[in-house]
Structure formats: C-alpha cells, structure tokens
Residue frames relative to the residue before (quaternion, step in Angstrom):
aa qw qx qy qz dx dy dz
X 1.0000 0.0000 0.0000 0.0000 0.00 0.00 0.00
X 0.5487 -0.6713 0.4090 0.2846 3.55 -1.18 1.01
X 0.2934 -0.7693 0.4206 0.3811 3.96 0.46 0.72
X 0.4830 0.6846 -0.3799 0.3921 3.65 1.22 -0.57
X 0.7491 0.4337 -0.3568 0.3514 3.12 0.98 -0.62
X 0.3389 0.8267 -0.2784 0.3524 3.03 1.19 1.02
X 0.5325 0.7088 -0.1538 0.4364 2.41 1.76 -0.63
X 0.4211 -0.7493 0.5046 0.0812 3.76 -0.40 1.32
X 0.8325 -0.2416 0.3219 0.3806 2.89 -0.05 -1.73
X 0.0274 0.8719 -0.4776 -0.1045 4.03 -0.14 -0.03
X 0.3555 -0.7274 0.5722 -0.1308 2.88 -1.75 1.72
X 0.0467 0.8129 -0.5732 -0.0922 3.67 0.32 1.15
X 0.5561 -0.6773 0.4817 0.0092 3.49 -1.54 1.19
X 0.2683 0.7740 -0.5725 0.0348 3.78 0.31 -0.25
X 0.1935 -0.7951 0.5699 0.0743 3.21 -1.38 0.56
X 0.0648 0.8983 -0.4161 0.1254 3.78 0.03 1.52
X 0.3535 -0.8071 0.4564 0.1240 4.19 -0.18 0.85
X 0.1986 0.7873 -0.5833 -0.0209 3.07 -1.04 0.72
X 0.7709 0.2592 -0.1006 0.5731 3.46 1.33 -0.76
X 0.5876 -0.5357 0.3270 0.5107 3.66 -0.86 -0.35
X 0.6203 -0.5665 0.3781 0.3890 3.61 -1.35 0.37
X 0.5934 0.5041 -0.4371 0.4504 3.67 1.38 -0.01
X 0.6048 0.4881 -0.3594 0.5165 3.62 0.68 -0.54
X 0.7147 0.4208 -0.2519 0.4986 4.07 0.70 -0.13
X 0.3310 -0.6081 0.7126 0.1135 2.96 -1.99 0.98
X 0.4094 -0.7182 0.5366 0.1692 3.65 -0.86 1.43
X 0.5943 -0.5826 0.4325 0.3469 3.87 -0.84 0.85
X 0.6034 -0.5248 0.4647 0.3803 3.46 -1.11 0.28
X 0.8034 0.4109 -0.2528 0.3490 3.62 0.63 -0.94
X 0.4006 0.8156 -0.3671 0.1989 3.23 1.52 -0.50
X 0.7812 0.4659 -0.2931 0.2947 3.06 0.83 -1.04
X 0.2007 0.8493 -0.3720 0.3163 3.35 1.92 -0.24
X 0.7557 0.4910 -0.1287 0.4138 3.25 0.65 -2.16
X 0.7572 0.4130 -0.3851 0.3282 4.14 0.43 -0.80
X 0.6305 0.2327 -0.6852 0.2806 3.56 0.21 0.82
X 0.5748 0.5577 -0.4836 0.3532 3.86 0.46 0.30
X 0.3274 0.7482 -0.4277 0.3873 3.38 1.59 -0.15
X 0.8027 0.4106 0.0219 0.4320 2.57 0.15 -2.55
X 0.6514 0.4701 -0.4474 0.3930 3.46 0.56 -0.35
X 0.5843 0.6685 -0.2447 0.3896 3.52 1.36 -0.87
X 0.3065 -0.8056 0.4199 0.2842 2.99 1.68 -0.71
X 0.4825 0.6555 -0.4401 0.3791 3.44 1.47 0.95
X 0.5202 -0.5650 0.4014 0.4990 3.41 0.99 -0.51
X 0.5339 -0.4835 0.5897 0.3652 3.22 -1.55 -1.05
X 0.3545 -0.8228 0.4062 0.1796 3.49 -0.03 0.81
X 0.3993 0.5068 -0.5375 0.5430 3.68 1.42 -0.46
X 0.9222 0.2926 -0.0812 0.2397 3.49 -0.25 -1.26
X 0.4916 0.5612 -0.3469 0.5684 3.24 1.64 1.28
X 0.0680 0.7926 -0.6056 -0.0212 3.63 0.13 0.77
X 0.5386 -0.6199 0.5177 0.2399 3.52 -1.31 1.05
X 0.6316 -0.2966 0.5730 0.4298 3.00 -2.36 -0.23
X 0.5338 -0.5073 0.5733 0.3592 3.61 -1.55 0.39
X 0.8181 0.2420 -0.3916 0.3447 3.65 -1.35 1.11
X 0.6261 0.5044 -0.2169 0.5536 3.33 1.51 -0.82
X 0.2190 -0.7418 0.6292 0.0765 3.71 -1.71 0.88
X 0.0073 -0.6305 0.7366 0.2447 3.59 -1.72 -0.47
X 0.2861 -0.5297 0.7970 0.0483 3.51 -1.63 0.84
X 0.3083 0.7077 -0.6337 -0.0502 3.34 -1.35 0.57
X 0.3299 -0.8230 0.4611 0.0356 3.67 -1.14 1.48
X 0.1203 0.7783 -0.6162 -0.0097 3.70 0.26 0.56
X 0.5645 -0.6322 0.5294 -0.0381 2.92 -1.67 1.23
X 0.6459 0.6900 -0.0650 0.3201 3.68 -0.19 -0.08
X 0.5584 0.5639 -0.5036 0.3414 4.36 -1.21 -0.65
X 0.7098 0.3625 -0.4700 0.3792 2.90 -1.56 0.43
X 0.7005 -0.2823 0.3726 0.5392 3.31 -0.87 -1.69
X 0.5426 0.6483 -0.4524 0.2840 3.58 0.41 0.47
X 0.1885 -0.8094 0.5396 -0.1348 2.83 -0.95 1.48
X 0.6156 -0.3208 -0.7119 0.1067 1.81 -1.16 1.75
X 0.1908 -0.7006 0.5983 0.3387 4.05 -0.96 0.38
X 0.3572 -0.6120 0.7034 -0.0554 2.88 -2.23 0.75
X 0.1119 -0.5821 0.8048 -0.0305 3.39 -1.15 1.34
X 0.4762 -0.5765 0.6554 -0.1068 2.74 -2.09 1.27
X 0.0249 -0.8351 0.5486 -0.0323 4.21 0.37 0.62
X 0.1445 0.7112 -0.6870 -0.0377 3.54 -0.69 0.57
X 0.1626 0.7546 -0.6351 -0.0274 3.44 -1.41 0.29
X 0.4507 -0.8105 0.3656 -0.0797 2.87 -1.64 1.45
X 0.0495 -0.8936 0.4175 0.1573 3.46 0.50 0.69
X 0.8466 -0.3725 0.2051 0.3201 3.40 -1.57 0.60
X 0.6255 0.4743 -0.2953 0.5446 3.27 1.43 -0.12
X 0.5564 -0.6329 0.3377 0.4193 3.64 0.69 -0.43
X 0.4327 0.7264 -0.4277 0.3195 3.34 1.81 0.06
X 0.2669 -0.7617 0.5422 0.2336 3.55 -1.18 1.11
X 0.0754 0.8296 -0.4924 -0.2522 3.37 -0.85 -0.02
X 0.3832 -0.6965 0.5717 0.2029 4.34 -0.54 0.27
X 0.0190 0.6074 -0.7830 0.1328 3.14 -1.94 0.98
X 0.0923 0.7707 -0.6288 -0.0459 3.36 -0.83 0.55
X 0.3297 -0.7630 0.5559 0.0099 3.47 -1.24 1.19
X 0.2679 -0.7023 0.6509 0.1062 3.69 -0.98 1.49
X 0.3358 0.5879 -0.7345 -0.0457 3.58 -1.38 0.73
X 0.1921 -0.6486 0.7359 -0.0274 2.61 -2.11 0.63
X 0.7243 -0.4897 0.2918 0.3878 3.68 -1.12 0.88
X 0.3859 -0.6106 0.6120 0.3220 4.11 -1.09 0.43
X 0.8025 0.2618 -0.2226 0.4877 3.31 0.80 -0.66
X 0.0251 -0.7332 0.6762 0.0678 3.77 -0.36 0.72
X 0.0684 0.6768 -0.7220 0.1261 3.92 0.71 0.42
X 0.6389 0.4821 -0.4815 0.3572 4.47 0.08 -0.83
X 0.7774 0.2361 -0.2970 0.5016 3.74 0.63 -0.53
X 0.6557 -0.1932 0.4699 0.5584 3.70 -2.15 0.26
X 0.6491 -0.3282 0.6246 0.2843 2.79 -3.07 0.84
X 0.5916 0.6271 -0.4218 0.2807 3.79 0.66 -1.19
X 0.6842 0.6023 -0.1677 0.3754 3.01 0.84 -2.72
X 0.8669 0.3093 -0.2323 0.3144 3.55 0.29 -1.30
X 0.5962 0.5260 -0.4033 0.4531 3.86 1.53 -0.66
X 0.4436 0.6389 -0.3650 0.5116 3.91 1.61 -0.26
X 0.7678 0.4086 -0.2034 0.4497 3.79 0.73 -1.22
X 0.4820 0.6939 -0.3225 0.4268 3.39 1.33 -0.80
X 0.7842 0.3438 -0.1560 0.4924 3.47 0.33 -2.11
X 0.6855 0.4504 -0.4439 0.3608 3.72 0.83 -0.59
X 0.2889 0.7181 -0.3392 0.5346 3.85 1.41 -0.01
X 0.8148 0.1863 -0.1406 0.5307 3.34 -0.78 -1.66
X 0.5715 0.6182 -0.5011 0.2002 4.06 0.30 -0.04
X 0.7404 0.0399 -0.1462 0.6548 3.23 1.58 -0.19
X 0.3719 0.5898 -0.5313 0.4812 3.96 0.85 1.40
X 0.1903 0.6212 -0.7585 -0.0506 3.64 -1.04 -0.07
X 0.7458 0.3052 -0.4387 0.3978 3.53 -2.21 0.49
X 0.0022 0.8149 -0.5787 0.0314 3.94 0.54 0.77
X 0.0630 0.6633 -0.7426 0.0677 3.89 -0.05 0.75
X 0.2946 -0.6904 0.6485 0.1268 2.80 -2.33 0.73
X 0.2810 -0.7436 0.5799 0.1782 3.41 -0.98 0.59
X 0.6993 -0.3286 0.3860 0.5040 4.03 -1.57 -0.34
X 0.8388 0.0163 -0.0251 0.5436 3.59 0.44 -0.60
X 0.7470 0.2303 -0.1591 0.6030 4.34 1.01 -0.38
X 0.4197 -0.5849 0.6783 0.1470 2.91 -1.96 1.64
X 0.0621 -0.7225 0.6791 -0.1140 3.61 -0.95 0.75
X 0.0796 -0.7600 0.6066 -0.2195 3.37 -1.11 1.74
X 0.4612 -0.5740 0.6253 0.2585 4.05 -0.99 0.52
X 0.2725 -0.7788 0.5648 0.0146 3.15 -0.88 1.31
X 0.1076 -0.8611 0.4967 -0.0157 3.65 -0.53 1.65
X 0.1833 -0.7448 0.6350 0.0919 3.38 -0.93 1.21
X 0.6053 -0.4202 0.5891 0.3317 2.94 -2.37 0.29
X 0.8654 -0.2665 -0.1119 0.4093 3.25 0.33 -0.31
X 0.5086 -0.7498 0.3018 0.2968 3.83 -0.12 1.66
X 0.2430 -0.8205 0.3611 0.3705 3.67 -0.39 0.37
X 0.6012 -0.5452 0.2981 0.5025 3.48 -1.09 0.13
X 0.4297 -0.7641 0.4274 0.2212 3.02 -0.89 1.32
X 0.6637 0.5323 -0.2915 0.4372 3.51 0.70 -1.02
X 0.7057 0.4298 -0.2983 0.4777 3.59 0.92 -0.32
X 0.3942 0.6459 -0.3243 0.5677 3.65 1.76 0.16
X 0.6750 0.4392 -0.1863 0.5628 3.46 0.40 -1.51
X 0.7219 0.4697 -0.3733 0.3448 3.41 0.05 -0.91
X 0.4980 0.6454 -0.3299 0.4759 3.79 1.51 -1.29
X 0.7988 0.4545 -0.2424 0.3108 3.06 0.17 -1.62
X 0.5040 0.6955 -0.3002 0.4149 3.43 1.48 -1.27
X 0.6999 0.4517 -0.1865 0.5209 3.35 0.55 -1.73
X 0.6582 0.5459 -0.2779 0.4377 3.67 0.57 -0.80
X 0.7387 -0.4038 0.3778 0.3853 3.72 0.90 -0.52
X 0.3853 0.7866 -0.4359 0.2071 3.22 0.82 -1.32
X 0.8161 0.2606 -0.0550 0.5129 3.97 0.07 -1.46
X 0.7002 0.4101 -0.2984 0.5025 3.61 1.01 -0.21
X 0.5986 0.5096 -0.5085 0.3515 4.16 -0.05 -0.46
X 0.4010 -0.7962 0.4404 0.1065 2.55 -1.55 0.94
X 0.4821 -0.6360 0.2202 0.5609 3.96 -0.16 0.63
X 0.6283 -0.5271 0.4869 0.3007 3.39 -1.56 0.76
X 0.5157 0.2847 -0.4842 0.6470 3.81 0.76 0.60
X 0.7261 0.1724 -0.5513 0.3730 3.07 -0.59 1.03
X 0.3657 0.6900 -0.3142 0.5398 3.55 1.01 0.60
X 0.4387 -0.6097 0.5991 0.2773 3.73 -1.16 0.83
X 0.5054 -0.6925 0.4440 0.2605 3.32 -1.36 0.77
X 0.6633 -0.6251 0.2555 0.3225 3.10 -0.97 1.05
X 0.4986 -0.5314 0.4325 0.5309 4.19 -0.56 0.00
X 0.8859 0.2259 0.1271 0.3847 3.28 0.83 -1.45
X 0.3017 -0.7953 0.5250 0.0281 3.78 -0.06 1.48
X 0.0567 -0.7571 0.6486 -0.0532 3.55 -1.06 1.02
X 0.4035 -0.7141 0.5424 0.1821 3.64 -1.20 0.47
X 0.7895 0.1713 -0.2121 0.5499 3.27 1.70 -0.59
X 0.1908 0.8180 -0.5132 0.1764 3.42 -0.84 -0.04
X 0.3774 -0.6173 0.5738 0.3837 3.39 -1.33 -1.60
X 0.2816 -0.7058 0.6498 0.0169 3.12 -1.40 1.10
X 0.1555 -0.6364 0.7506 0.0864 3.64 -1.28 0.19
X 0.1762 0.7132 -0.6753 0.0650 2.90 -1.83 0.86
X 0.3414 -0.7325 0.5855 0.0637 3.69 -0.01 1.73
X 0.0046 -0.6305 0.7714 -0.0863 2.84 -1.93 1.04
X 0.3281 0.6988 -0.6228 0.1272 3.61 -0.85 0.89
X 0.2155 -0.7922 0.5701 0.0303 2.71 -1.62 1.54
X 0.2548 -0.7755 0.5771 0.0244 3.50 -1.05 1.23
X 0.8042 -0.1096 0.0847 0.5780 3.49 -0.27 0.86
X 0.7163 -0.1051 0.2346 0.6487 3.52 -0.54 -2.15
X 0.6645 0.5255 -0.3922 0.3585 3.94 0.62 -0.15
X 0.0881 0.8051 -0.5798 0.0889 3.04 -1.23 0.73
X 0.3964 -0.6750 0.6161 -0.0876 3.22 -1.06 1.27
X 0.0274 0.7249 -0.6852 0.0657 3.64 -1.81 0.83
X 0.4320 0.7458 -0.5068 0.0172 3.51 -0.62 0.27
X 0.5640 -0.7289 0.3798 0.0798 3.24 -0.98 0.90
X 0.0365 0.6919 -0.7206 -0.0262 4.17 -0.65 0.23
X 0.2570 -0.6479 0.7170 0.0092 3.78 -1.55 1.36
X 0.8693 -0.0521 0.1060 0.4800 4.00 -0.39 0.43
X 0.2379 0.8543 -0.4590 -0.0539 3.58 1.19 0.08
X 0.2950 0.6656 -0.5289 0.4361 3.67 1.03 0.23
X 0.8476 0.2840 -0.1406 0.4257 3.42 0.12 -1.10
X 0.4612 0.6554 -0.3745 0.4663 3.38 1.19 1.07
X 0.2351 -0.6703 0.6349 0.3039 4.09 -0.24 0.36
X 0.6743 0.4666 -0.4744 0.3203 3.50 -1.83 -0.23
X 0.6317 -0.5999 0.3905 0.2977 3.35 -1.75 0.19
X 0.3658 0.6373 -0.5146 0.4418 3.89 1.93 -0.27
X 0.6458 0.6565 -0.2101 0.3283 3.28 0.37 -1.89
X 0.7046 0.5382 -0.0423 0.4605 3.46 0.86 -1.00
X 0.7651 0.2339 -0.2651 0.5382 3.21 0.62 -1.21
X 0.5949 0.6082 -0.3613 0.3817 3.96 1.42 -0.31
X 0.5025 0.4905 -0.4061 0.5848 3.85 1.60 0.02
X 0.8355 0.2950 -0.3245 0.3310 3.73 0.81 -0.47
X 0.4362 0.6055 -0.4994 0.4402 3.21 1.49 0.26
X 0.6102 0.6659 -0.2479 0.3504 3.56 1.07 -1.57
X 0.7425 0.2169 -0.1528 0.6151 3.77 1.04 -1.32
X 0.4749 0.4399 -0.6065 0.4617 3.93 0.44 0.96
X 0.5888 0.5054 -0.3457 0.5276 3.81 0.54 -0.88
X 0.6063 0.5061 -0.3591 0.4973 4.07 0.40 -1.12
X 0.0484 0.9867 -0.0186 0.1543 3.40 0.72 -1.10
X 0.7184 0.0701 0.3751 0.5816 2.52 -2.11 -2.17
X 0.9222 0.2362 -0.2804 0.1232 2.86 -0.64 -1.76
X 0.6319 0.6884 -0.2355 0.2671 3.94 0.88 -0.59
C-alpha cells in the first residue's frame, strides 16, 4: 500500500510580519509548528527578532494526518538576497500505519532528506533536490501574490461551507523586531479576492517544493 495514502488532509503554514508580536493574536495552528521548530534547531520565530534590514518567512505545510508535512523557510538578508530551506516532518510515532506501511514511508523520506533531528513528538529532516529552485524568484511570486499582505480570515465573512479536510494557510514573517501571523482553513471554499489569492499562494509553494 502507497503510505501516502495516508494522507488525510493538508494545512499550508506561512509565516509573514508586519506589526509587533504585542499588538497580535498568534493563529490557532501555530503552535502545532514549535516542536518541529525546535527540533530543526531553528527556534521559534515569534520569539526571534532579527538584525535591522534583514527578514525570515516561514511556510509549513501539513496537521492533522498528513504525512509527510513540509515548511518552506525563506530568509532575507540586509542586502535583499533571498535564500530557501525546506523542512520534512512527519510523526516519531507512526504506530496508526502497518510495520510494512511506515518503514516504506520512512526510506521513501530520507531518499531525498539528510540531517534527521528528533523532536518530543516529530522527526524533521532538510529536504534535497535534484535541482533547488531559485529561491529569490519564489519569494518574489509569493510577494506579488500576497504572501506579506492578506489579511487573517477572522476578519473575513464566514465561509458558506466548513470542511474537516482540506488546506489551511498560516503566514509568518519576521522583520527585524516585527512580526506578524495569520492563518487561512480551506480557503477554496471561501468567496472574495483574500480567499483566492490564498489557493494561489498555497498551490505555488505545493509546486516548488515537491
């Protein structure tokens, strides 16, 4: 059996700054992301403020039962140079699938992961490509797409229609000391032009990185 088909549902994460972290309300899913953070050995971005001129964007992919999820990292230095990392986690404990299903999902993983770190509950690995894309021309898409500007879906009209699976989005960008977070649950099934531009941020990231 394909372990992929395991896969439930998916929830892409972005992380994008505009104000301080005291003047904000952190997404519901965020916290989801800090033990794969910490296992990554990146930190927690709420609670990392940069050098002045320089940024970090980070997109994670993923919740529920989906296996494996994937955050997207950009960061910007003081020159405008972009650069990209993207990070595979997936549960420590697949105990939900066969011994077969999950040592099958594992090796198909590490075939293009190196730096396996463990966390309290998620393995988390650097995703390696044949050929890496250009990051700065990624960032820029996404830029132009919205990425640093949407506003959180709670300030938005509820949707007609409510879904357990799907995809969610939730932006994070840090600027210097500022920092921003907002979130998007199923945004397909949203009217309006947020809604919209947050499916096309969601299936540019899908994409690059896969």
């Amino acid at each position: 059996m394909n372990p992929f088909r395991y896969l439930v549902h998916t929830i892409l994460l972005v992380v994008a700054t505009q104000a301080p972290a005291s003047e904000i309300e952190h997404p519901v899913l965020l916290p989801f992301t800090d033990d794969a953070a910490m296992a990554a050995g990146i930190g927690l971005l709420k609670e990392t403020p940069l050098a002045e001129n320089s940024s970090e964007i980070r997109i994670w992919i993923g919740f529920g039962l989906v296996v494996p999820e994937k955050m997207l990292r950009f960061r910007r230095d003081s020159r405008g140079v972009v650069s990209g990392q993207v990070f595979v986690k997936f549960p420590s404990d697949l105990g939900y699938m066969s011994s077969n299903d999950a040592a099958d999902l594992r090796r198909e993983i590490m075939r293009n992961c190196r730096d396996l770190r463990k966390g309290k509950k998620s393995d988390v690995c650097t995703a390696t490509f044949a050929h890496e894309p250009n990051w700065q021309s990624l960032y820029k898409k996404l830029v132009a797409l919205g990425l640093t500007t949407l506003p959180d879906e709670s300030t938005l009209p509820e949707p007609e229609f409510e879904g357990n699976d799907g995809i969610a989005m939730v932006v994070e960008i840090r600027n210097g000391a500022a920092y921003r977070a907002y979130e998007y649950s199923n945004p397909i099934l949203r009217d309006g032009p947020e809604a919209a531009a947050a499916v096309k941020i969601i299936s540019t990231v899908n994409n690059a990185i896969h």
